[in-house]
N, CA and C atoms as an extended XYZ file, in Angstrom:
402
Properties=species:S:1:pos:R:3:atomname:S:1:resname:S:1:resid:I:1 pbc="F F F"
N       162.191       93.661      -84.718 N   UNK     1
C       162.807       94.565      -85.664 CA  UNK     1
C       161.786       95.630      -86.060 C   UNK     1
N       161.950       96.915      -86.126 N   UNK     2
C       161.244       98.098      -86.337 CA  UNK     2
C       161.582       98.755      -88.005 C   UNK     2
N       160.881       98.758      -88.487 N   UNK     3
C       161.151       99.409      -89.845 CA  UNK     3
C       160.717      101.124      -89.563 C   UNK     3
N       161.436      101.877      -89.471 N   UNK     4
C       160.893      103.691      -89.253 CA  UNK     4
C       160.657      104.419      -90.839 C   UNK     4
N       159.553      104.905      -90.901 N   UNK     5
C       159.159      105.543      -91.718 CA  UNK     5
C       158.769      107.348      -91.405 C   UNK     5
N       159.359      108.189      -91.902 N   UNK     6
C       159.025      109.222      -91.802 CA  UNK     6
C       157.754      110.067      -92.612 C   UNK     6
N       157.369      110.392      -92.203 N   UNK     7
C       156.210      111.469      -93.042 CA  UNK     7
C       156.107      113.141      -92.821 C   UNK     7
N       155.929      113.724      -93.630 N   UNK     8
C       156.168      115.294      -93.167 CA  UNK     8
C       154.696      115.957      -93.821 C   UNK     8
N       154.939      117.059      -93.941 N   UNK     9
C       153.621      117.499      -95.060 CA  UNK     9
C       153.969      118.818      -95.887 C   UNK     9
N       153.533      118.332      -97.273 N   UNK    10
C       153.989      118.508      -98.411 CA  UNK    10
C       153.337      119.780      -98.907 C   UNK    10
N       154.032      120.861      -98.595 N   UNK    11
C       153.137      122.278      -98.942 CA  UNK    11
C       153.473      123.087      -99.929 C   UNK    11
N       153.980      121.919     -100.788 N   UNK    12
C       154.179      122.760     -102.640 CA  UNK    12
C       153.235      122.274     -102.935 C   UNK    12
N       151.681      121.534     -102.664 N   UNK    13
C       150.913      121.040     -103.617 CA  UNK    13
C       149.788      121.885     -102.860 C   UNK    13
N       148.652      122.334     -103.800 N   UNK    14
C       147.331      122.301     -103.112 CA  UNK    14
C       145.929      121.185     -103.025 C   UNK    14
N       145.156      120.607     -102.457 N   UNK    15
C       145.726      120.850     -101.015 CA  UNK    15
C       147.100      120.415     -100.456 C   UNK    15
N       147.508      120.372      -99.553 N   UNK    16
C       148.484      120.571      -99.097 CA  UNK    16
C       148.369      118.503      -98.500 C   UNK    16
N       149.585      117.512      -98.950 N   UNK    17
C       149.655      116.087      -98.460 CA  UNK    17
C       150.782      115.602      -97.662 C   UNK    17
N       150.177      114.536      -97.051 N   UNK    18
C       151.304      114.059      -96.323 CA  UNK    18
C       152.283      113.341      -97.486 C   UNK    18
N       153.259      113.350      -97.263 N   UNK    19
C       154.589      113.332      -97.673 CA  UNK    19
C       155.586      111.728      -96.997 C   UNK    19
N       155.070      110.820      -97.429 N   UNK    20
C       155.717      109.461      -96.937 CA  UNK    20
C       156.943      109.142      -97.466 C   UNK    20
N       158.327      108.958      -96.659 N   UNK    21
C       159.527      108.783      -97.006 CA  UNK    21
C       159.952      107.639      -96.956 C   UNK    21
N       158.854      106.820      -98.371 N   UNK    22
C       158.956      105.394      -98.509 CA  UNK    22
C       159.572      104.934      -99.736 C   UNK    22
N       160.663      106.171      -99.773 N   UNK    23
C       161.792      105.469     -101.166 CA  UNK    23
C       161.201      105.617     -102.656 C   UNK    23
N       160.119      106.756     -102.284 N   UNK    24
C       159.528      106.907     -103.550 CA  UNK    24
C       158.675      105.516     -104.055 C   UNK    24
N       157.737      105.104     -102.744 N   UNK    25
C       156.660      103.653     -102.829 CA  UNK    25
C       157.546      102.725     -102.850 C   UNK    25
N       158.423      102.612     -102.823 N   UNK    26
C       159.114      101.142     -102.931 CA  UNK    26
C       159.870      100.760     -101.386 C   UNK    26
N       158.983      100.546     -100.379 N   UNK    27
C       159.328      100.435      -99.467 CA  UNK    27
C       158.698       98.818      -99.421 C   UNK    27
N       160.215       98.303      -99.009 N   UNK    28
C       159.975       96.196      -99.578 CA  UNK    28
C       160.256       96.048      -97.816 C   UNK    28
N       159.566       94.586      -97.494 N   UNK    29
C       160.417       94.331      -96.464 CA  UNK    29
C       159.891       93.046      -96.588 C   UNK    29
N       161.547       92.820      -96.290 N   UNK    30
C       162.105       91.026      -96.842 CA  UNK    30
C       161.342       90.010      -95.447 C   UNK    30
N       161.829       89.282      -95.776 N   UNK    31
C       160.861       87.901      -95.041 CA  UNK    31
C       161.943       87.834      -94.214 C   UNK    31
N       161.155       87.784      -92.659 N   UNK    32
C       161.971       87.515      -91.367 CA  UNK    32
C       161.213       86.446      -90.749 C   UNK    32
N       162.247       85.482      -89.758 N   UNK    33
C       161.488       84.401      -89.264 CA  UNK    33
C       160.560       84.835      -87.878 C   UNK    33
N       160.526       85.901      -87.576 N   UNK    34
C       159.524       86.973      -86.414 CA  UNK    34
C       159.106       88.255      -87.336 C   UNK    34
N       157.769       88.563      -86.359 N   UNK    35
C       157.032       89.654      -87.017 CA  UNK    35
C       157.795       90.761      -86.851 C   UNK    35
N       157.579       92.029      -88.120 N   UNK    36
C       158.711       93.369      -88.184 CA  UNK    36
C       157.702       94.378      -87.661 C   UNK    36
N       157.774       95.626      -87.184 N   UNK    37
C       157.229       96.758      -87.130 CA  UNK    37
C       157.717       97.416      -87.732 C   UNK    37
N       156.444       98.222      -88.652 N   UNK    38
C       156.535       99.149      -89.521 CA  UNK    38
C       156.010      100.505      -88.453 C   UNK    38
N       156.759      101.302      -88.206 N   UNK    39
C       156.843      102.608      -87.705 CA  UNK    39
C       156.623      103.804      -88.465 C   UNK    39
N       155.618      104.738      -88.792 N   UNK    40
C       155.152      105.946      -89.173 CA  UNK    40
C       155.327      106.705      -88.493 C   UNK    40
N       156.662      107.513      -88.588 N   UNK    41
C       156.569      108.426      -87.649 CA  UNK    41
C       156.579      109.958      -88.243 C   UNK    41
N       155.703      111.036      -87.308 N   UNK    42
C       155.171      112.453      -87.686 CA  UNK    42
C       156.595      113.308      -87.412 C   UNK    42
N       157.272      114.013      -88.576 N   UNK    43
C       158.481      115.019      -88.256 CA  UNK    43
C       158.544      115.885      -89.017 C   UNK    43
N       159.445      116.982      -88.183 N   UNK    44
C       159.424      118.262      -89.330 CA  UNK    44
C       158.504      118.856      -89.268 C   UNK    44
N       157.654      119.587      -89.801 N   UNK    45
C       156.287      120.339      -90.180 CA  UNK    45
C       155.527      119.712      -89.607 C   UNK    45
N       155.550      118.466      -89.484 N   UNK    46
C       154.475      117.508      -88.849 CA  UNK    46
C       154.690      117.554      -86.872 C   UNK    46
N       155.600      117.527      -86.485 N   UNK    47
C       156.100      117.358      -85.678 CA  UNK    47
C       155.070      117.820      -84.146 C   UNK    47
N       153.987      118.876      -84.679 N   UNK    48
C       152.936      118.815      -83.554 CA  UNK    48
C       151.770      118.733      -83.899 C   UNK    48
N       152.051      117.184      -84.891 N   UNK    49
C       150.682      116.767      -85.550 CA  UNK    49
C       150.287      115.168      -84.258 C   UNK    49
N       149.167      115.111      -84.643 N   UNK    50
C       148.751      113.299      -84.689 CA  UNK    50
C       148.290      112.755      -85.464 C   UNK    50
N       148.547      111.312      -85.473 N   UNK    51
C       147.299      110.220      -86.387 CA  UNK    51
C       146.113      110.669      -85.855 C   UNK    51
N       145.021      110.401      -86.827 N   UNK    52
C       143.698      110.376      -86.609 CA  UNK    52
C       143.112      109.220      -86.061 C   UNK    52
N       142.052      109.281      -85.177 N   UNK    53
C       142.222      108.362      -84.765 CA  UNK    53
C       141.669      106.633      -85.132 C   UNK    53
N       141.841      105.647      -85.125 N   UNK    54
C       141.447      104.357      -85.632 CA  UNK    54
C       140.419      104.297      -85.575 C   UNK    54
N       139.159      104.634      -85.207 N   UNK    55
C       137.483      104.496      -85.046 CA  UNK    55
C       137.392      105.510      -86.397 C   UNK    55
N       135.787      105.468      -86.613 N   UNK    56
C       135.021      106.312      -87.621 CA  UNK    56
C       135.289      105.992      -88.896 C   UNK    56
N       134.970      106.815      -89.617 N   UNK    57
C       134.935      106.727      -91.348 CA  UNK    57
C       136.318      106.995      -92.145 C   UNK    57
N       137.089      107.928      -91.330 N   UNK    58
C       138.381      108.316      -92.059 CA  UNK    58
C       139.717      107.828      -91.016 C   UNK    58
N       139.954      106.938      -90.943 N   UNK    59
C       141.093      106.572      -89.622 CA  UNK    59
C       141.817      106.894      -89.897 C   UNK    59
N       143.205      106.857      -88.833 N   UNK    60
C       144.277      107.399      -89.350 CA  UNK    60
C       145.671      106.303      -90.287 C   UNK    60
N       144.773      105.065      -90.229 N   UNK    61
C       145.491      104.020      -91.175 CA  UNK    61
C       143.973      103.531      -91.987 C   UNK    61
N       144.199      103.134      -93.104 N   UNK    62
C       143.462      102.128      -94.037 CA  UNK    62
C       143.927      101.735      -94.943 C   UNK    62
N       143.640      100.720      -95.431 N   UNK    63
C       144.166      100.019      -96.851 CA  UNK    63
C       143.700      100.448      -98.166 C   UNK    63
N       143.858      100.764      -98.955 N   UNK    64
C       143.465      101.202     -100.382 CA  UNK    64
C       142.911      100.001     -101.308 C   UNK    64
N       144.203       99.151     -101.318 N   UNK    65
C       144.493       98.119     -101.839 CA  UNK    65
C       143.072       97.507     -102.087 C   UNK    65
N       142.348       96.788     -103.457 N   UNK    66
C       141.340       96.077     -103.343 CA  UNK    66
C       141.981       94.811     -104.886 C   UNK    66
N       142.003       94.016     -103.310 N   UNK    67
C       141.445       93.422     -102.566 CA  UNK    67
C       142.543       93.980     -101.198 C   UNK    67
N       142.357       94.027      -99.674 N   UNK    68
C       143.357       94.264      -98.765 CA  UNK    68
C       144.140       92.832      -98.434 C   UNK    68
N       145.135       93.097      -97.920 N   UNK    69
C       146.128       91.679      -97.555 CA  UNK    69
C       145.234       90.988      -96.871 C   UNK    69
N       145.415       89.729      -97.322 N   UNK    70
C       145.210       88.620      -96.383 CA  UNK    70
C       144.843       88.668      -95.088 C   UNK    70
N       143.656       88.558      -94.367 N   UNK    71
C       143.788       88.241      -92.951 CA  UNK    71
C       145.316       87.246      -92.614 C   UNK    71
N       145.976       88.074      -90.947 N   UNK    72
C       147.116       87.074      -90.773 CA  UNK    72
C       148.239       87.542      -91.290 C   UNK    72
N       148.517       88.421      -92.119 N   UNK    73
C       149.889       89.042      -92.285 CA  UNK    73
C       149.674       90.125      -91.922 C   UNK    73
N       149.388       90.889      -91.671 N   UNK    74
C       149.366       92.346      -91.123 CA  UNK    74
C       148.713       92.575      -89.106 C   UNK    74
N       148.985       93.131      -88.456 N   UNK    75
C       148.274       93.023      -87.384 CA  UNK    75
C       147.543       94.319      -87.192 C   UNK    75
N       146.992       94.711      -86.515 N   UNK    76
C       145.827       96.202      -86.387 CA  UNK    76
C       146.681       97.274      -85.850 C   UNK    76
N       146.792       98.314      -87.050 N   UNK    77
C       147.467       99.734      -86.821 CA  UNK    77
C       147.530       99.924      -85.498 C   UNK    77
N       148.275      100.704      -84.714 N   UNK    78
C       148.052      101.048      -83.528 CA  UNK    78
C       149.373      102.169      -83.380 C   UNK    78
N       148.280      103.846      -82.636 N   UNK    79
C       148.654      104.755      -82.656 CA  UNK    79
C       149.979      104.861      -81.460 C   UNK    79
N       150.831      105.584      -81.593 N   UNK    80
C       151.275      105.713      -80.058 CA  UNK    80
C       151.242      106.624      -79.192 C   UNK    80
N       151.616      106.204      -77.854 N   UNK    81
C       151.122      106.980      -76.703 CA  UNK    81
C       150.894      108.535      -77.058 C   UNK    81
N       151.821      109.360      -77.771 N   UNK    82
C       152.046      110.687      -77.855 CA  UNK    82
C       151.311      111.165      -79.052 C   UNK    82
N       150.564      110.146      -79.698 N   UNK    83
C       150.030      110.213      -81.157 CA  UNK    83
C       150.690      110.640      -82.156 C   UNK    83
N       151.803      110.817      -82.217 N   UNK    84
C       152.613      111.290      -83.482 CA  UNK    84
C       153.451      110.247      -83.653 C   UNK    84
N       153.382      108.850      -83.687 N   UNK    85
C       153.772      107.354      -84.297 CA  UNK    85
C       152.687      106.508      -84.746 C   UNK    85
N       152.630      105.656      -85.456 N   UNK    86
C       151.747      105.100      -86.054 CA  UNK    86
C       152.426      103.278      -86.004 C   UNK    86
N       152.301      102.541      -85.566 N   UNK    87
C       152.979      101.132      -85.938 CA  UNK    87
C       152.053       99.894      -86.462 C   UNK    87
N       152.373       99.175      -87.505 N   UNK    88
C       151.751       97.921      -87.826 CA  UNK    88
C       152.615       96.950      -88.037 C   UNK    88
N       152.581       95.668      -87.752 N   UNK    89
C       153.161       94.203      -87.151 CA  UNK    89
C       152.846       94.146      -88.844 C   UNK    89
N       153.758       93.552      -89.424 N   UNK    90
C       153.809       92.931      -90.819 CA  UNK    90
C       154.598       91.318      -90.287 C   UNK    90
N       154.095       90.582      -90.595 N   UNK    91
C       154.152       88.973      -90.159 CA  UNK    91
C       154.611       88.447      -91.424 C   UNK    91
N       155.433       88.309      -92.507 N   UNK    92
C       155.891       88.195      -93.397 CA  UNK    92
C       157.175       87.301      -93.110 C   UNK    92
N       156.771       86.235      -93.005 N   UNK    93
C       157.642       85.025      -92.745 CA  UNK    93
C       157.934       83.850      -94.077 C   UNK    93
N       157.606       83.985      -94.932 N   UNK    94
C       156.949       83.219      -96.081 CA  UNK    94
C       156.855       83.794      -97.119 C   UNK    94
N       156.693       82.871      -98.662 N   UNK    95
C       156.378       83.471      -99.642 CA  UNK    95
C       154.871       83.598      -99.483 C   UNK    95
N       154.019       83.112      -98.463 N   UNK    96
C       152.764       83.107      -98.391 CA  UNK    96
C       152.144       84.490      -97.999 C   UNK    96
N       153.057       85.629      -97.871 N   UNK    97
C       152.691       86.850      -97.460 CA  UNK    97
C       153.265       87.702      -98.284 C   UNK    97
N       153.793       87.294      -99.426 N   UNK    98
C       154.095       88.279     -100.335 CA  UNK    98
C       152.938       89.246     -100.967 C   UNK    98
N       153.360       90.085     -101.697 N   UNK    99
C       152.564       90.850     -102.202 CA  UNK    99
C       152.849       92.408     -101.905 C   UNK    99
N       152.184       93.322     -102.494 N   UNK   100
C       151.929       94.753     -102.697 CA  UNK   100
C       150.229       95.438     -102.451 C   UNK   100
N       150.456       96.429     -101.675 N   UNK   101
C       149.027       97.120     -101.107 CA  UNK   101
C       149.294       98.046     -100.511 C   UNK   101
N       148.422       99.145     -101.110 N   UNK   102
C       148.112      100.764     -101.054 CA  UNK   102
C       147.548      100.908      -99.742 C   UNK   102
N       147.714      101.690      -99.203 N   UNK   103
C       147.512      102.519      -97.850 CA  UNK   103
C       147.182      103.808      -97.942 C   UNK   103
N       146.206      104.199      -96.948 N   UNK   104
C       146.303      105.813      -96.746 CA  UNK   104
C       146.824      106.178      -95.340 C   UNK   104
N       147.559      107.050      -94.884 N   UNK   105
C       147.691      107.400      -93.584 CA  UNK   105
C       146.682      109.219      -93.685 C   UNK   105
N       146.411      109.674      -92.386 N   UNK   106
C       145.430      110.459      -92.408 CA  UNK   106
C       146.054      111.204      -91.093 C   UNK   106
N       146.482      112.330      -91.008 N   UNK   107
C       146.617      113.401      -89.680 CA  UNK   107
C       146.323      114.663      -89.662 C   UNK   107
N       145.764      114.715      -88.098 N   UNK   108
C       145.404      116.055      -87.582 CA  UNK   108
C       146.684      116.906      -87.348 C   UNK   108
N       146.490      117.986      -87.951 N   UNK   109
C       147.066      119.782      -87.386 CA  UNK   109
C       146.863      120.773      -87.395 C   UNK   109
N       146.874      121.096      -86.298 N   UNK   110
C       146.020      122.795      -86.164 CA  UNK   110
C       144.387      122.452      -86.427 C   UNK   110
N       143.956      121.637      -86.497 N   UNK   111
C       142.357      121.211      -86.626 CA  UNK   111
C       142.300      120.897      -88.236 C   UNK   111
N       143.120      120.766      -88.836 N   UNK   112
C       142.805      120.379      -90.599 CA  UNK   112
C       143.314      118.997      -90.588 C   UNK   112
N       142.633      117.929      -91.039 N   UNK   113
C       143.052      116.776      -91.237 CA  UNK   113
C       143.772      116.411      -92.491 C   UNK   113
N       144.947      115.921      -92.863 N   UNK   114
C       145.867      115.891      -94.096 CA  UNK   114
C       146.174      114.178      -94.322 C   UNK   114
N       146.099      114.115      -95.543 N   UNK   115
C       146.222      112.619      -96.085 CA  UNK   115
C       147.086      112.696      -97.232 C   UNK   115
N       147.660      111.093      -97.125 N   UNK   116
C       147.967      110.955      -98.408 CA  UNK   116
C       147.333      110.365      -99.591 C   UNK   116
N       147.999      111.197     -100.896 N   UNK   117
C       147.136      110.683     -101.889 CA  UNK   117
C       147.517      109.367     -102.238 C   UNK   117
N       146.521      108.260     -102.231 N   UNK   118
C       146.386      107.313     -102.435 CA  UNK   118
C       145.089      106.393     -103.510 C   UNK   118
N       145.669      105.940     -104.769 N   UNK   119
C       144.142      105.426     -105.175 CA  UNK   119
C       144.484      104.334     -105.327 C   UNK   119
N       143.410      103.399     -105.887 N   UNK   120
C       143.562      102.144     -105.635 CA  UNK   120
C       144.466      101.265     -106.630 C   UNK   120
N       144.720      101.664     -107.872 N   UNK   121
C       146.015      101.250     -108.681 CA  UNK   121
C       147.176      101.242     -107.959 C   UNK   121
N       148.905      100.482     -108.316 N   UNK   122
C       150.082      100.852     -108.188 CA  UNK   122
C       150.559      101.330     -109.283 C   UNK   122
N       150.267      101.795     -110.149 N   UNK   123
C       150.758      102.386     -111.697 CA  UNK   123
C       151.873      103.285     -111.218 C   UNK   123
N       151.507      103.761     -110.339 N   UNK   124
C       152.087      105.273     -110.024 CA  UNK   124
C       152.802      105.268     -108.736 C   UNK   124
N       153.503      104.246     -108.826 N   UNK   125
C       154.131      104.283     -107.099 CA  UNK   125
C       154.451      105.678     -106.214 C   UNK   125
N       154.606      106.277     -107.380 N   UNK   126
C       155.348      107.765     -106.469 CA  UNK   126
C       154.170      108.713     -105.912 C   UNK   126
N       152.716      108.385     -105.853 N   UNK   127
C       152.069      109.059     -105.234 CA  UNK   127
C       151.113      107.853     -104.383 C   UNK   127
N       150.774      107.268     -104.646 N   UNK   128
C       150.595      105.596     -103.465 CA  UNK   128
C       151.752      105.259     -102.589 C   UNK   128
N       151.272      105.344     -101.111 N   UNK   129
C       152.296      104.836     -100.020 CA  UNK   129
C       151.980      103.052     -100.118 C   UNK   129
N       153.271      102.489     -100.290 N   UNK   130
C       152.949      100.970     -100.378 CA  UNK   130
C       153.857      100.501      -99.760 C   UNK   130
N       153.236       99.304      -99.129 N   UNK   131
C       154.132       98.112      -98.711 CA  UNK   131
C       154.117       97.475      -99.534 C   UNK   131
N       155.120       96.731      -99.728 N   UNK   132
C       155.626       95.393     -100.638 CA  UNK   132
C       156.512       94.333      -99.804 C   UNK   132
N       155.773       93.299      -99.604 N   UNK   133
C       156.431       92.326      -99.021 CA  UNK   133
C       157.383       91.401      -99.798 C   UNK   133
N       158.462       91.106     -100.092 N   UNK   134
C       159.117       90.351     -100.963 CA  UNK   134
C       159.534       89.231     -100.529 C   UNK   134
């Protein structure tokens, strides 16, 4: 099962952010007896962007969240072929994988790299991209 997430980039703010169409942070995904993919995908304005890539200091996925999930519920971001998808395996079979955690996603366009704002609180769901496992 694939969960699709869209992202665009958000050019009423300065600087200018990615834009995650995660229900306004409340993007839940319920407990399945197999692992789900969570799909990030680049559209719109974004559309001849990529993720950055997974090596170095600023990847194009990281966790915010401190403490980050559990080793074992989440599996390792991974870009796709065309670089404008992003997917992570959420293994959420259990109440043993519940929980909530902040993310940043990070992409290249036109040579400027764009992120979302993300800090390490959930106070503020509407500017933290979050998963919530329920």
């Amino acid at each position: 099962m694939t969960n699709n997430i869209n992202v665009t980039l958000d050019t009423s703010v300065t600087p200018n952010v990615l834009d995650v169409n995660d229900k306004d942070g409340n993007y839940k995904v319920n407990k399945h007896d197999r692992p789900q993919t969570i799909s990030w995908n680049l559209t719109g304005n974004l559309a001849q962007a990529e993720f950055v890539s997974m090596c170095g200091n600023a990847p194009g996925f990281e966790w915010v969240s401190d403490p980050p999930p559990p080793a074992g519920i989440f599996g390792e971001p991974e870009i796709g072929a065309n670089g404008n998808s992003l997917d992570l395996v959420d293994t959420h079979t259990n109440g043993d994988s519940d929980g909530t955690w902040v993310y940043r996603l990070r992409v290249l366009l036109d040579g400027t790299v764009y992120q979302t704002t993300s800090s390490a609180g959930v106070s503020d769901v509407r500017n933290n991209p979050i998963i919530i496992n329920q």
